[in-house]
PyMOL Python script that loads the backbone (N, CA, C, O; Angstrom):
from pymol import cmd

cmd.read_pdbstr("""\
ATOM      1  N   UNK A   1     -41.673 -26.809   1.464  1.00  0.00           N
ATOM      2  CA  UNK A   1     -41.197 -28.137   1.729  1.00  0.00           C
ATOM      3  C   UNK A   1     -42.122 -29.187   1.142  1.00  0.00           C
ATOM      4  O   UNK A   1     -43.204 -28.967   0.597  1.00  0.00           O
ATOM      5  N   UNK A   2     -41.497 -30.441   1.346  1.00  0.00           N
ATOM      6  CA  UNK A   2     -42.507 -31.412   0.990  1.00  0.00           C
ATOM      7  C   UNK A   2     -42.810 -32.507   1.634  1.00  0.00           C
ATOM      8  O   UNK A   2     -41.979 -33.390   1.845  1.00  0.00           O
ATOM      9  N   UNK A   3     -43.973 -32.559   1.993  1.00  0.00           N
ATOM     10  CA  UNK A   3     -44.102 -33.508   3.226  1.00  0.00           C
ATOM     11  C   UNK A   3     -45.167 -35.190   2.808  1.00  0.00           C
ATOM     12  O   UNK A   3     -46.276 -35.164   2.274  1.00  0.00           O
ATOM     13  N   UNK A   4     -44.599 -36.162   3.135  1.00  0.00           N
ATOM     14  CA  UNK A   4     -45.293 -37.282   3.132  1.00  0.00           C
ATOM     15  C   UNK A   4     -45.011 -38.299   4.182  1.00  0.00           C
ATOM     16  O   UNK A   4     -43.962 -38.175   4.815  1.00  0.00           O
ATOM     17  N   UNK A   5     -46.100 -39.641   4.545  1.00  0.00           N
ATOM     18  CA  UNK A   5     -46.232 -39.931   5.389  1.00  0.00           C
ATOM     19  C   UNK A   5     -44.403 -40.616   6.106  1.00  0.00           C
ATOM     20  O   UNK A   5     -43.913 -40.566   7.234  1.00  0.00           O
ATOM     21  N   UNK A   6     -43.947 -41.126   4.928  1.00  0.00           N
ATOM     22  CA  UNK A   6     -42.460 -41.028   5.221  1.00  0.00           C
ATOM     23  C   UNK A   6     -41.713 -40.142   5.699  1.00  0.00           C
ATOM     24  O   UNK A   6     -40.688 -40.464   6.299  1.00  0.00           O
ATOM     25  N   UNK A   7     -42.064 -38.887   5.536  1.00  0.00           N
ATOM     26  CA  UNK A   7     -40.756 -38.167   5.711  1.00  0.00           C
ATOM     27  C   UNK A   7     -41.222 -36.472   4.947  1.00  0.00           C
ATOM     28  O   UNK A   7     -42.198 -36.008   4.359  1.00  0.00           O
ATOM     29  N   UNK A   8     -39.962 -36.021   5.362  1.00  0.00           N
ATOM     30  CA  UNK A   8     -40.033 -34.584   4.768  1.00  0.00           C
ATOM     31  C   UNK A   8     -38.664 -34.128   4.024  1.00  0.00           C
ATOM     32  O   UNK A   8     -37.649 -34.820   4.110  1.00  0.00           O
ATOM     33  N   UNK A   9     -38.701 -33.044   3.365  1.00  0.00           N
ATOM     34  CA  UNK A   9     -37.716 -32.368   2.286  1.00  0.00           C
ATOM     35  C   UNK A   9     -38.373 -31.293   2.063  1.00  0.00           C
ATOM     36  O   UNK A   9     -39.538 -30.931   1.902  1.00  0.00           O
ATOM     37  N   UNK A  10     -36.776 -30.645   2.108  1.00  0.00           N
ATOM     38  CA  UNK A  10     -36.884 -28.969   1.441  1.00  0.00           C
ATOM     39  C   UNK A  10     -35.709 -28.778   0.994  1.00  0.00           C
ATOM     40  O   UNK A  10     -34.826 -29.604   1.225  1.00  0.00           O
ATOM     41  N   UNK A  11     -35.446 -27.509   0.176  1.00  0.00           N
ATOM     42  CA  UNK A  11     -34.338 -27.283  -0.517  1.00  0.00           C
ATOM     43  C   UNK A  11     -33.482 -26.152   0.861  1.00  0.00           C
ATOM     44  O   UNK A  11     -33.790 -25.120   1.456  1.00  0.00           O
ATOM     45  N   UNK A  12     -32.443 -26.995   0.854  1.00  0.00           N
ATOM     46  CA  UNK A  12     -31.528 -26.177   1.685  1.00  0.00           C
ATOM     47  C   UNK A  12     -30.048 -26.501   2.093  1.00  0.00           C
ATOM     48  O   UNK A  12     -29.483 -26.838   1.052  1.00  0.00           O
ATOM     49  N   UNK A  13     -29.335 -26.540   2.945  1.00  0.00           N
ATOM     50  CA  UNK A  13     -28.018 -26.409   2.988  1.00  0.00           C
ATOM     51  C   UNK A  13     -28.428 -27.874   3.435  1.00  0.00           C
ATOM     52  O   UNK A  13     -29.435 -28.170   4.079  1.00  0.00           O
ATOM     53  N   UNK A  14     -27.107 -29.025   2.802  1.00  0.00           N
ATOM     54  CA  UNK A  14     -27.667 -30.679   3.156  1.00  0.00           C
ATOM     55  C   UNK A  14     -27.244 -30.674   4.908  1.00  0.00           C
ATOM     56  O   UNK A  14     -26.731 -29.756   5.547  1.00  0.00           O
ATOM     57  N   UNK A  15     -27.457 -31.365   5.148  1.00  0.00           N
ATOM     58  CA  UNK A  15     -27.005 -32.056   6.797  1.00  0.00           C
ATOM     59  C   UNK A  15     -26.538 -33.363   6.322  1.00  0.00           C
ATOM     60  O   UNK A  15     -27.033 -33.834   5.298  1.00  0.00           O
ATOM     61  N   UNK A  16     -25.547 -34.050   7.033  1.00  0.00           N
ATOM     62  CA  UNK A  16     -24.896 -35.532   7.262  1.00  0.00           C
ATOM     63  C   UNK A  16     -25.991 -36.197   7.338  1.00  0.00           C
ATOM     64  O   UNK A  16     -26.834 -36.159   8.234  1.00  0.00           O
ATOM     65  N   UNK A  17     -25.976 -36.899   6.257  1.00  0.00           N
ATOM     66  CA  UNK A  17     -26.555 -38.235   6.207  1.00  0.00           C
ATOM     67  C   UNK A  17     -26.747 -38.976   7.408  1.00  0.00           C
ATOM     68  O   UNK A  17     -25.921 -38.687   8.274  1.00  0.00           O
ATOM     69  N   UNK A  18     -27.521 -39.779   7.703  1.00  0.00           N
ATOM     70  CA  UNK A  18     -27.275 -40.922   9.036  1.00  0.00           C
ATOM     71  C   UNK A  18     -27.585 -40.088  10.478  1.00  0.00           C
ATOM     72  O   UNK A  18     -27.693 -40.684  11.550  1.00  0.00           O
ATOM     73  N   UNK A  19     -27.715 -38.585  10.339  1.00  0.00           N
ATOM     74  CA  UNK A  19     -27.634 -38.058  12.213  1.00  0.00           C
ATOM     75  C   UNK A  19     -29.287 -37.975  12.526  1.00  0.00           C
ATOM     76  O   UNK A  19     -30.056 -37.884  11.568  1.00  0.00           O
ATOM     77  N   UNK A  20     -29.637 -38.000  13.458  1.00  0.00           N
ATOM     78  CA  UNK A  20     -30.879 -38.115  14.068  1.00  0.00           C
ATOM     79  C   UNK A  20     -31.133 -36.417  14.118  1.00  0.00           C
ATOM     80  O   UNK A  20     -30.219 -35.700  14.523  1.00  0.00           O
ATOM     81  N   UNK A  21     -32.544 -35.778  13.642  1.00  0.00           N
ATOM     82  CA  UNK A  21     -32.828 -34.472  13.773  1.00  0.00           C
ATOM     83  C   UNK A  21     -34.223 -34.699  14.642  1.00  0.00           C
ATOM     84  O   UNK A  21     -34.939 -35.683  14.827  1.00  0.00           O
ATOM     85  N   UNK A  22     -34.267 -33.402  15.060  1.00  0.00           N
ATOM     86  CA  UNK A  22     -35.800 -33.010  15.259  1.00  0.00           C
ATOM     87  C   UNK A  22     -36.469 -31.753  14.029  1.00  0.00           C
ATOM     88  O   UNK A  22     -36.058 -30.772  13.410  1.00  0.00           O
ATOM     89  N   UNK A  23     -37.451 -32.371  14.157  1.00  0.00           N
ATOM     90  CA  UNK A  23     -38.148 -31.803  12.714  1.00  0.00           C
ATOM     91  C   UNK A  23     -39.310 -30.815  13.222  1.00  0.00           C
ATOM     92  O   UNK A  23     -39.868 -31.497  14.081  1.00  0.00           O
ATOM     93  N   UNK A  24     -39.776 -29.956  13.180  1.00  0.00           N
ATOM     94  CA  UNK A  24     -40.997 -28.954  13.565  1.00  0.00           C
ATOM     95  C   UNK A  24     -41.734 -29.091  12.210  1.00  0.00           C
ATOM     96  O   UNK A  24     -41.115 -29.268  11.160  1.00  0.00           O
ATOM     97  N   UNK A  25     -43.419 -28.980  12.293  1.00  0.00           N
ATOM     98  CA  UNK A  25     -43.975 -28.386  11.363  1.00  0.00           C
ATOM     99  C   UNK A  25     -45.165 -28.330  11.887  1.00  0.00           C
ATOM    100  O   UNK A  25     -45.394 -28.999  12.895  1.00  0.00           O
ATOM    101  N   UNK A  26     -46.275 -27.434  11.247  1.00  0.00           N
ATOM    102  CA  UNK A  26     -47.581 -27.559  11.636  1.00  0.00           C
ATOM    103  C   UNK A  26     -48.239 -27.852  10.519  1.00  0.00           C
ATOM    104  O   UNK A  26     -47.802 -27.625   9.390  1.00  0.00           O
ATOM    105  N   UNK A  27     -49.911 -28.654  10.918  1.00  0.00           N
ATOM    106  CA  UNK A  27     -50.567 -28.710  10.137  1.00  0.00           C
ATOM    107  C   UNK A  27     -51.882 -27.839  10.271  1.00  0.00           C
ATOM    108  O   UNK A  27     -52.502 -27.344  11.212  1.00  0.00           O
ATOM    109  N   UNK A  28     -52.009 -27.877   9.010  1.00  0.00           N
ATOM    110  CA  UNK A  28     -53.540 -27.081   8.875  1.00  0.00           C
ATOM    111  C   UNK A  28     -54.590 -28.419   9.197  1.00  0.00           C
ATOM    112  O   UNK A  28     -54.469 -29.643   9.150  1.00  0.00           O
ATOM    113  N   UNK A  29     -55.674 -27.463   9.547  1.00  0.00           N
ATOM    114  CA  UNK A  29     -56.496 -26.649  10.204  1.00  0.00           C
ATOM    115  C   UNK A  29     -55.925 -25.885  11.334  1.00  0.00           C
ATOM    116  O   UNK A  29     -55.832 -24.658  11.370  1.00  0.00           O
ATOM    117  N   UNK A  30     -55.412 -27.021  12.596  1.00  0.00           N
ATOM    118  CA  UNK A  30     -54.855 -25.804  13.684  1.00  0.00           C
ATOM    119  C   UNK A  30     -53.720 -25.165  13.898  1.00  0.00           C
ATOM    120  O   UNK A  30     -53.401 -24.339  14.753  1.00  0.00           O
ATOM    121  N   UNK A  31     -53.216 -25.588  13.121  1.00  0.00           N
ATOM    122  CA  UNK A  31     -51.224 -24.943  12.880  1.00  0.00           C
ATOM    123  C   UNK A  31     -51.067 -24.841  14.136  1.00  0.00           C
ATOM    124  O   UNK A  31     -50.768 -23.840  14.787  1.00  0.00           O
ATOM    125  N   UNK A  32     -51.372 -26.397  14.647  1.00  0.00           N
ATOM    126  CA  UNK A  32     -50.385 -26.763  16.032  1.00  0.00           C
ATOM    127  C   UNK A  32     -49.076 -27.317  15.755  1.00  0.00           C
ATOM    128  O   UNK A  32     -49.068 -28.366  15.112  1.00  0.00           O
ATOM    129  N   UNK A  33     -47.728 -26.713  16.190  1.00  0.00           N
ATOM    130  CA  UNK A  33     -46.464 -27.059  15.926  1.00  0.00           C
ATOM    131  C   UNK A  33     -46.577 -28.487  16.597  1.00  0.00           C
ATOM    132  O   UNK A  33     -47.112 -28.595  17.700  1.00  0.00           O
ATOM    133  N   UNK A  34     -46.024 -29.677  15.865  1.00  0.00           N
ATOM    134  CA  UNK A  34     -45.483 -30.756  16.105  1.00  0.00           C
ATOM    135  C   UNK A  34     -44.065 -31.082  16.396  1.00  0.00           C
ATOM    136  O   UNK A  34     -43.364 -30.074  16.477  1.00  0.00           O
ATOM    137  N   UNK A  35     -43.529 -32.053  16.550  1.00  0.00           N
ATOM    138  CA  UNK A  35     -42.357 -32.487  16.299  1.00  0.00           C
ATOM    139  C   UNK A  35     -42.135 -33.480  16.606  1.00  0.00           C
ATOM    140  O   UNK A  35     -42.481 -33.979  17.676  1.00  0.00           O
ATOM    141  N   UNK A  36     -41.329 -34.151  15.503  1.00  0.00           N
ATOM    142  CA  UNK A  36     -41.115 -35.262  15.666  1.00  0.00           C
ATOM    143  C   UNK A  36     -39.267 -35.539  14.979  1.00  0.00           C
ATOM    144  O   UNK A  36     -38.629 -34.718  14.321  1.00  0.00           O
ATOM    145  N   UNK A  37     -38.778 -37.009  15.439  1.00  0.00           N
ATOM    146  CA  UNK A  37     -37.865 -37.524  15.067  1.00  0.00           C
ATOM    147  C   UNK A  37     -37.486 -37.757  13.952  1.00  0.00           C
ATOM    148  O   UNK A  37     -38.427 -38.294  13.368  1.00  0.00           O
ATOM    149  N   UNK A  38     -36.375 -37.635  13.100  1.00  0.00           N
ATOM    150  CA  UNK A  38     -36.181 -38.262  11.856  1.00  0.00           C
ATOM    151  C   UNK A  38     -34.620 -38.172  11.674  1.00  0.00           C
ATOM    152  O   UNK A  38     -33.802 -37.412  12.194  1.00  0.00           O
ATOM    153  N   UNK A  39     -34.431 -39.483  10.510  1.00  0.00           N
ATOM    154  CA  UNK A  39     -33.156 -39.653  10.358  1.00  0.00           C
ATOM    155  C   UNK A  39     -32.994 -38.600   8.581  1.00  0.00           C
ATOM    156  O   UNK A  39     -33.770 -38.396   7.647  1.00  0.00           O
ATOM    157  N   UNK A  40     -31.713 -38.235   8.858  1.00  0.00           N
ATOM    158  CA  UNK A  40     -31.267 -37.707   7.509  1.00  0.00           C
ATOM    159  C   UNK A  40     -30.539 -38.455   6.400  1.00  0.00           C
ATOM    160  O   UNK A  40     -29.329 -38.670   6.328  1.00  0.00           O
ATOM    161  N   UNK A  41     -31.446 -38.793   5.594  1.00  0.00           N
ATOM    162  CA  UNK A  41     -30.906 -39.380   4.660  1.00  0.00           C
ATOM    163  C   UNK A  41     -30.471 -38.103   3.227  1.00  0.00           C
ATOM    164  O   UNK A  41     -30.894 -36.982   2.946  1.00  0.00           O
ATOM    165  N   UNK A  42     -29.323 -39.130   2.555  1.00  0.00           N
ATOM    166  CA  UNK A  42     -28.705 -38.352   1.770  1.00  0.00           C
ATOM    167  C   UNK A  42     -29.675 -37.264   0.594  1.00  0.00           C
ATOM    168  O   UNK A  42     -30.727 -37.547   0.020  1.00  0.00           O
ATOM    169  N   UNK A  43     -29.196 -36.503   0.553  1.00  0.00           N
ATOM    170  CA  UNK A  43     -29.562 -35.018  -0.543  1.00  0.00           C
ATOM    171  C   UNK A  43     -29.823 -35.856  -1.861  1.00  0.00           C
ATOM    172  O   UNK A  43     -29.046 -36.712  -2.284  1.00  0.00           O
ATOM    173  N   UNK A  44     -30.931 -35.522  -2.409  1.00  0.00           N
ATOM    174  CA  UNK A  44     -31.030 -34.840  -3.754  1.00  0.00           C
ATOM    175  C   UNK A  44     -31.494 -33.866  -4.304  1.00  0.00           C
ATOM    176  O   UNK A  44     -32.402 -33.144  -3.892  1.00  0.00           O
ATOM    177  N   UNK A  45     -30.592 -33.742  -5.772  1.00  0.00           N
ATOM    178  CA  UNK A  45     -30.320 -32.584  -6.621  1.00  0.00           C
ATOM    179  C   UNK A  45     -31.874 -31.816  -6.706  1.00  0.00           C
ATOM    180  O   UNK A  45     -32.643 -32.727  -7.013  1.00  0.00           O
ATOM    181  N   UNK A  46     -32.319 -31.090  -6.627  1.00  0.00           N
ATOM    182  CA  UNK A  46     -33.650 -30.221  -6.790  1.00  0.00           C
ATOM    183  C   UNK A  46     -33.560 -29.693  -7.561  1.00  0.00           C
ATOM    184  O   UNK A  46     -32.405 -29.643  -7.982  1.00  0.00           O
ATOM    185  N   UNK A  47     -34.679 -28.853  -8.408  1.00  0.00           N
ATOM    186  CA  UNK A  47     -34.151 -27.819  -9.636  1.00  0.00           C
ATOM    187  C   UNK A  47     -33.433 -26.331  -8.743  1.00  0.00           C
ATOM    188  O   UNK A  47     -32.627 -25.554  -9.255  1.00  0.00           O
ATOM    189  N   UNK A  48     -33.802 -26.264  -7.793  1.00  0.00           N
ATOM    190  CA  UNK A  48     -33.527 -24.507  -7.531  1.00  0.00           C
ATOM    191  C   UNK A  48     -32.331 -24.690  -6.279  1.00  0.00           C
ATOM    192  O   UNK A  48     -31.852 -23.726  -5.682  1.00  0.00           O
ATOM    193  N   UNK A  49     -31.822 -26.658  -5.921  1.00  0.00           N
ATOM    194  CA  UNK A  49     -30.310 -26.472  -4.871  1.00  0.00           C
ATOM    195  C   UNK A  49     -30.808 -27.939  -4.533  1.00  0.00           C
ATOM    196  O   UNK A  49     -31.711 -28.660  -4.956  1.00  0.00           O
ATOM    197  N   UNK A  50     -29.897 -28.044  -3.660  1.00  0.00           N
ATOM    198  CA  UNK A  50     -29.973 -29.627  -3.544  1.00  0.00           C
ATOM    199  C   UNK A  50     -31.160 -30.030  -2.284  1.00  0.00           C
ATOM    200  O   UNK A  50     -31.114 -29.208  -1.369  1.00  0.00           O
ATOM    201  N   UNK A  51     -31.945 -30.863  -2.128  1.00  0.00           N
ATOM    202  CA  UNK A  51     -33.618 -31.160  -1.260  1.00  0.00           C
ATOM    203  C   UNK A  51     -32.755 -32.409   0.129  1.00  0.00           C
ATOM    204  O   UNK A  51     -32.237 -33.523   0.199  1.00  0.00           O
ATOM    205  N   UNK A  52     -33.150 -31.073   1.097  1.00  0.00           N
ATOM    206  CA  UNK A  52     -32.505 -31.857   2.132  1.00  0.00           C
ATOM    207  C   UNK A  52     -34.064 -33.213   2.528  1.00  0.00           C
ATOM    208  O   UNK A  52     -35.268 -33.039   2.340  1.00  0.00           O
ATOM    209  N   UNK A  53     -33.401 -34.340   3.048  1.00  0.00           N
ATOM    210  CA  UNK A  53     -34.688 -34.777   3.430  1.00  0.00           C
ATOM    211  C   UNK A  53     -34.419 -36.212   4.852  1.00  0.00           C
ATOM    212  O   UNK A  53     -33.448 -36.888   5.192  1.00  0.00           O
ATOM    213  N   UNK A  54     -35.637 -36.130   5.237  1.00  0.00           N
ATOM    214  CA  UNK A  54     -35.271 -36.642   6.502  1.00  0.00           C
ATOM    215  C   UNK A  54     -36.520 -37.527   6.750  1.00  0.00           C
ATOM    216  O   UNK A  54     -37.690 -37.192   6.936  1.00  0.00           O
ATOM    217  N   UNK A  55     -35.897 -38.843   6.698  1.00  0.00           N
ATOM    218  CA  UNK A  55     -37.298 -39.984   7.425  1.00  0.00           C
ATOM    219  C   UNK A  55     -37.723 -40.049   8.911  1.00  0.00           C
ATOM    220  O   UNK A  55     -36.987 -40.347   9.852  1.00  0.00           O
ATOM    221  N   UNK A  56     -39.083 -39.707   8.967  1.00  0.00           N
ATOM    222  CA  UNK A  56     -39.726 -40.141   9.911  1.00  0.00           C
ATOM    223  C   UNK A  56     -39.079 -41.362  11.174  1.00  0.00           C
ATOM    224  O   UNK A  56     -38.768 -42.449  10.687  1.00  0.00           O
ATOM    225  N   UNK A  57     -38.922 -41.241  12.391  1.00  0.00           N
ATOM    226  CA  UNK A  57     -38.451 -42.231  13.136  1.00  0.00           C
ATOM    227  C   UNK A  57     -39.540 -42.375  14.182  1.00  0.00           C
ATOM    228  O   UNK A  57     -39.553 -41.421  14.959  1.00  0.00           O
ATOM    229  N   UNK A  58     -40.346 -43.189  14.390  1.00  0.00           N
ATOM    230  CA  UNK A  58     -41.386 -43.354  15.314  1.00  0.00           C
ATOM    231  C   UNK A  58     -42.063 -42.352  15.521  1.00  0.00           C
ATOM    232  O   UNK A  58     -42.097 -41.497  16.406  1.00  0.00           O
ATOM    233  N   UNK A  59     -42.663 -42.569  14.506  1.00  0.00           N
ATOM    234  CA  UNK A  59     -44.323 -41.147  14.233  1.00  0.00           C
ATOM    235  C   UNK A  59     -45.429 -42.131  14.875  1.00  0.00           C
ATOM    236  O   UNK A  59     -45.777 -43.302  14.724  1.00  0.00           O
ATOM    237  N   UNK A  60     -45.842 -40.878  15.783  1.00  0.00           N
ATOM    238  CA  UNK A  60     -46.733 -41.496  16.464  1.00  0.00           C
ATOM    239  C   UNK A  60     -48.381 -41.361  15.444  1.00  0.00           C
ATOM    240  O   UNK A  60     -48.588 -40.462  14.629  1.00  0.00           O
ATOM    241  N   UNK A  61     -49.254 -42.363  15.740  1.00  0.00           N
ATOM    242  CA  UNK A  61     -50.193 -43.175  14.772  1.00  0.00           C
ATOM    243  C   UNK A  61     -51.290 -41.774  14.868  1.00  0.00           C
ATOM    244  O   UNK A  61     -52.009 -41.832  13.870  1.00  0.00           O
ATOM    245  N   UNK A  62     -51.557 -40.875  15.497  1.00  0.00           N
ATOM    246  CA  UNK A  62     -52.274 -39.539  15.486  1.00  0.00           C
ATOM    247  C   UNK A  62     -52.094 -38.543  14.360  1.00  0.00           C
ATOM    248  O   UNK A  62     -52.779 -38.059  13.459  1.00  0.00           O
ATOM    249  N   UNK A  63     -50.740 -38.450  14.869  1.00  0.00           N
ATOM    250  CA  UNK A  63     -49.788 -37.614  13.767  1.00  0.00           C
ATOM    251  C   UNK A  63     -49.570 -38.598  12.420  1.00  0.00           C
ATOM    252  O   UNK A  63     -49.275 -37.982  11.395  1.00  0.00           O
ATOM    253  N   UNK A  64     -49.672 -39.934  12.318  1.00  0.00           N
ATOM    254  CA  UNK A  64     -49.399 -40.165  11.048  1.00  0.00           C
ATOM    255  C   UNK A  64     -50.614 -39.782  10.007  1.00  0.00           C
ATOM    256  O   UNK A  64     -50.431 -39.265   8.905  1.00  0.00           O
ATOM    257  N   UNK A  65     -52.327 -40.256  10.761  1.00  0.00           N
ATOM    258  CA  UNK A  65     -53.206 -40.078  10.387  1.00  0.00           C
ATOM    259  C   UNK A  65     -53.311 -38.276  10.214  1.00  0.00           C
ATOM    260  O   UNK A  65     -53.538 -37.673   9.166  1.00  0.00           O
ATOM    261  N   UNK A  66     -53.119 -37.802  11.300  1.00  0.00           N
ATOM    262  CA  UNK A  66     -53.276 -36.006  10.169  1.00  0.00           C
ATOM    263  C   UNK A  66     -52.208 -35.718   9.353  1.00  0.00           C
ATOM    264  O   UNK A  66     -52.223 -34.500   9.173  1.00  0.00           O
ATOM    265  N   UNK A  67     -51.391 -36.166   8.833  1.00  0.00           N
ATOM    266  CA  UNK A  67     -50.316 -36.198   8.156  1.00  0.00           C
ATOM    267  C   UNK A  67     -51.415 -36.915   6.982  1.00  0.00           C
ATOM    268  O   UNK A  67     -51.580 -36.158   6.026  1.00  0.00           O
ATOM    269  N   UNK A  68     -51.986 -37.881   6.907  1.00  0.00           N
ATOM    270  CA  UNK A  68     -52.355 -38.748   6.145  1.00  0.00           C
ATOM    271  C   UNK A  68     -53.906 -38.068   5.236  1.00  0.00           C
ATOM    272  O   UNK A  68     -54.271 -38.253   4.075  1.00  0.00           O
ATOM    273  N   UNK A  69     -54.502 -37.288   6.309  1.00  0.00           N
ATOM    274  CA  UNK A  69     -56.026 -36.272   6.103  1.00  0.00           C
ATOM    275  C   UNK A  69     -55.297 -35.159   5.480  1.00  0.00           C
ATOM    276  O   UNK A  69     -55.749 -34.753   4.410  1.00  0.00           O
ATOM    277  N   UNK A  70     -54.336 -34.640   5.922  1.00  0.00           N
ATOM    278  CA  UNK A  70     -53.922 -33.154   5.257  1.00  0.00           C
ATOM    279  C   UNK A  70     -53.178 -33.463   4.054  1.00  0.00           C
ATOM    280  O   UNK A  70     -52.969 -32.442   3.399  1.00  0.00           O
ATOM    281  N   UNK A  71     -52.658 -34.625   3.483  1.00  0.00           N
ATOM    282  CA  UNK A  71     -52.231 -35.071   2.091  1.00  0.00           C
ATOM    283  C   UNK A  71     -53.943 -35.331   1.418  1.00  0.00           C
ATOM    284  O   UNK A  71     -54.249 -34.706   0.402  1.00  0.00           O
ATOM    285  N   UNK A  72     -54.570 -35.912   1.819  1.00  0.00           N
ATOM    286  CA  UNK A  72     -56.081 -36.077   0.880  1.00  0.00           C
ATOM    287  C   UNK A  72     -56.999 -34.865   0.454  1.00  0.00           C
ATOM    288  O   UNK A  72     -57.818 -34.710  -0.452  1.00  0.00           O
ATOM    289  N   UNK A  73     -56.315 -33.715   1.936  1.00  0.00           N
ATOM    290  CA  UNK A  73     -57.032 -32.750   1.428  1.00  0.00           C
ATOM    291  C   UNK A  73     -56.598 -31.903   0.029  1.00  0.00           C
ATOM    292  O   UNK A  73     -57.233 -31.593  -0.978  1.00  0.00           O
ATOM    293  N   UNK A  74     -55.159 -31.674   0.478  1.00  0.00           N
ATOM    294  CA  UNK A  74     -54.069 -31.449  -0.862  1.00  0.00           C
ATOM    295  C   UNK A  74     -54.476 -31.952  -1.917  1.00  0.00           C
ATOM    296  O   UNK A  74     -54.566 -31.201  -2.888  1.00  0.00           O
ATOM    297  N   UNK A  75     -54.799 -33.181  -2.045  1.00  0.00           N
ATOM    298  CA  UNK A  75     -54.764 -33.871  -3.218  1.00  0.00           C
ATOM    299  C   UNK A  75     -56.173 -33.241  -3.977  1.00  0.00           C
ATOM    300  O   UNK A  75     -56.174 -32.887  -5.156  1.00  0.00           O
ATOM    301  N   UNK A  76     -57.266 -33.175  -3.153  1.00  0.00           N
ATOM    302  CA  UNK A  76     -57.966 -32.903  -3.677  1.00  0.00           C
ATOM    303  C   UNK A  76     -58.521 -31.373  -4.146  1.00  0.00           C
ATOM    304  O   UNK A  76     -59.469 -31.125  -4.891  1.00  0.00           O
ATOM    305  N   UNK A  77     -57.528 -30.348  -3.395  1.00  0.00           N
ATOM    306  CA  UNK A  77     -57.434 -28.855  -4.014  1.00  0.00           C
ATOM    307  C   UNK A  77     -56.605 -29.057  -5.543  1.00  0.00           C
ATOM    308  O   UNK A  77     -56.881 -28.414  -6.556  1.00  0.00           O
ATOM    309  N   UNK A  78     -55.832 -29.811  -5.468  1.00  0.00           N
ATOM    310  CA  UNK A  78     -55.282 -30.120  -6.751  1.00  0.00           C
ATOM    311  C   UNK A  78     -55.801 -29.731  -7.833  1.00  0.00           C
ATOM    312  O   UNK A  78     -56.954 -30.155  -7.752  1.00  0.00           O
ATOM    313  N   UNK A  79     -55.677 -29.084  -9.002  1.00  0.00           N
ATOM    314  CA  UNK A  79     -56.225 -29.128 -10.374  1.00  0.00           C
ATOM    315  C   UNK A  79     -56.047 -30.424 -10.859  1.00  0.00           C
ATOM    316  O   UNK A  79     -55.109 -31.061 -10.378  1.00  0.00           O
ATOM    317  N   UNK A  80     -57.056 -31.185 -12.085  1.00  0.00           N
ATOM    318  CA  UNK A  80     -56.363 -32.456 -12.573  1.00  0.00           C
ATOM    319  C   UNK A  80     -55.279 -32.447 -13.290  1.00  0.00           C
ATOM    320  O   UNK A  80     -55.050 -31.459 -13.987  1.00  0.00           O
ATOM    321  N   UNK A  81     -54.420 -33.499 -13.270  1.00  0.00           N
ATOM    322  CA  UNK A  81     -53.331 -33.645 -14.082  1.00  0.00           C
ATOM    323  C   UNK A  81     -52.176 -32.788 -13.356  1.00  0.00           C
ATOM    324  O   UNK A  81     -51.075 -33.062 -13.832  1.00  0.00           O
ATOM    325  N   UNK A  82     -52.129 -31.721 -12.220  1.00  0.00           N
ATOM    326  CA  UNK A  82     -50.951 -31.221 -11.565  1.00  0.00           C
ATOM    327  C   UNK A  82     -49.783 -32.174 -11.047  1.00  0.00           C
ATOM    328  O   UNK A  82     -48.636 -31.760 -10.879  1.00  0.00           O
ATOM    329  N   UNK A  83     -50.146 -33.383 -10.829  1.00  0.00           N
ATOM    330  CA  UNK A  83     -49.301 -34.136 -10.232  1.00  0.00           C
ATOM    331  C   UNK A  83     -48.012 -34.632 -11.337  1.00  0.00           C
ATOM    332  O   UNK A  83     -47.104 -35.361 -10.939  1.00  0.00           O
TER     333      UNK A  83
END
""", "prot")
cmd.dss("prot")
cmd.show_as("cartoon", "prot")
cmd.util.cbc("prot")
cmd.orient("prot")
């Protein structure tokens, strides 16, 4: 999947636009399951099926910040120029 402080996407069967989901994921270091709210906004085309994806709806400011540390860490396992 792909996760940013907005929101998340993965490639999979779409859901209706506009319905309110609950979303699970964990983050590293403690791969404590979260969850939080998000709205489904419309599909796009992916190379390997269409990338379901869903905005964030009142992420609480804890979870935005390790959401926010576990993207810097990413970034920086990165090779240069991967992005």
């Amino acid at each position: 999947g792909d996760l940013s402080l907005g929101g998340v996407g993965w490639v999979g069967e779409a859901l209706d636009p506009g319905q309110t989901v609950e979303v699970r994921f964990a983050l590293p270091p403690s791969l404590e399951e979260v969850q939080v709210r998000g709205e489904v906004l419309p599909p796009k085309a992916g190379m390997t099926g269409p990338v379901v994806r869903v905005r964030f709806v009142e992420l609480p400011v804890e979870l935005e910040l390790a959401i926010a540390r576990h993207l810097d860490d990413q970034s920086k396992d990165e090779p240069r120029g991967a992005r």
